[in-house]
Every structure is written in structure tokens, then in C-alpha cells.
MARNURO-633920 format. One record per residue (C-alpha): x, y, z; residue in three letters. Coordinates in steps of 0.1 Angstrom, whole numbers, plus 2048, in hexadecimal, padded with zeros to 3 digits. Last residue first. Layout:
! residues N
XYZALA/...
This chain:
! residues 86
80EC67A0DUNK/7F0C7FA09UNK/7DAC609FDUNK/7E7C3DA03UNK/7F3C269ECUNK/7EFC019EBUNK/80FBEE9EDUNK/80FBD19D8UNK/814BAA9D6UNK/80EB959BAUNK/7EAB889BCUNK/7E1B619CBUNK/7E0B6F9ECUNK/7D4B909E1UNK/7B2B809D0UNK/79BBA69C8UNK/779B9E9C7UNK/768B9D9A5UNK/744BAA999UNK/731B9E97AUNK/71FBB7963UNK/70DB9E94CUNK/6F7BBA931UNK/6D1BBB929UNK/6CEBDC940UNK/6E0BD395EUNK/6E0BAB960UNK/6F3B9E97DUNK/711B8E988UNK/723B859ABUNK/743B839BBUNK/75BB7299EUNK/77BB729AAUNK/797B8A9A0UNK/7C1B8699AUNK/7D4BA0997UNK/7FAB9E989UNK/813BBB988UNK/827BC796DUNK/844BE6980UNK/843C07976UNK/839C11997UNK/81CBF8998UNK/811BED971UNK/7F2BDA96FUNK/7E8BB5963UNK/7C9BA9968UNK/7BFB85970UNK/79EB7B96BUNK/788B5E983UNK/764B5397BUNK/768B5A95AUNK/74AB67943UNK/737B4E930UNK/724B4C90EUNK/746B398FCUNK/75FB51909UNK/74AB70917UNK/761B8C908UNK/76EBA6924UNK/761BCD929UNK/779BDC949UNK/769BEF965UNK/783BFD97EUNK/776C049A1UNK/78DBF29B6UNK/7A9BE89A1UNK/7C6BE69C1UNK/7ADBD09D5UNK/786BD59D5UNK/768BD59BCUNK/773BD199BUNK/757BCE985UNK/75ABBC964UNK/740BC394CUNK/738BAA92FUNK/73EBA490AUNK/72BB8A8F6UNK/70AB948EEUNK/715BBA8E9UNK/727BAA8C7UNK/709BA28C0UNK/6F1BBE8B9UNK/70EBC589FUNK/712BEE89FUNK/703C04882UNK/
């Protein structure tokens, strides 16, 4: 049987725009809170790339902290975002 708490302290990431958009990712909430700001880091043609995402909004869906970030590309490494059929 699962720990009813270990869901206590994870929450949902939502990636809402940039070069993640639409990738959902479970984080730890470090001491009861979820961060305001993440970095993620991706590989782009082989090469490691850097994301950083700021907190939008959160809300509660079904007992669980969903919280969704907006893509930072002046702070972000740069990348070219691909383009279907090309």
C-alpha cells in the first residue's frame, strides 16, 4: 500500500509555453512549498540546454498543487524552435 504522504509533498508542474510547452513533470515541495521559478534542463540537437520557468498560477485539482510556469527566454539559453514539415 502507497504512503498517503508521500502525495503530500509532490506537485504538478505545467509547462505552458516556450520549447516545454505541454510537458508535465511531478517535483517535491521543499519544506511545504513549490518554487516559484525551476530550471529544466533539456538536450537540443544533442546539445544541454537550460530552461528557465516562472510561476503563472496554481490550483488545487483533486487534493493535488498543479502550478503552471511560463516559459523565461531572456534568462533561457537560446534555441531554435522547430517547425513542422521543415
Amino acid at each position: 500500500m502507497a504512503d498517503q504522504g508521500a502525495e503530500n509533498v509532490l506537485y504538478t508542474a505545467e509547462f505552458i509555453d516556450g520549447p516545454l510547452a505541454g510537458q508535465v513533470d511531478n517535483r517535491v515541495l521543499i519544506h511545504g512549498k513549490h518554487d516559484p521559478r525551476v530550471s529544466m534542463l533539456a538536450a537540443v540537437e544533442g546539445v544541454e540546454t537550460l530552461f528557465w520557468y516562472d510561476e503563472v498560477d496554481t490550483r488545487d485539482v483533486q487534493g493535488r498543487l498543479h502550478v503552471r510556469y511560463r516559459f523565461d527566454a531572456g534568462e533561457s539559453d537560446p534555441y531554435l524552435p522547430t517547425r513542422e514539415g521543415e
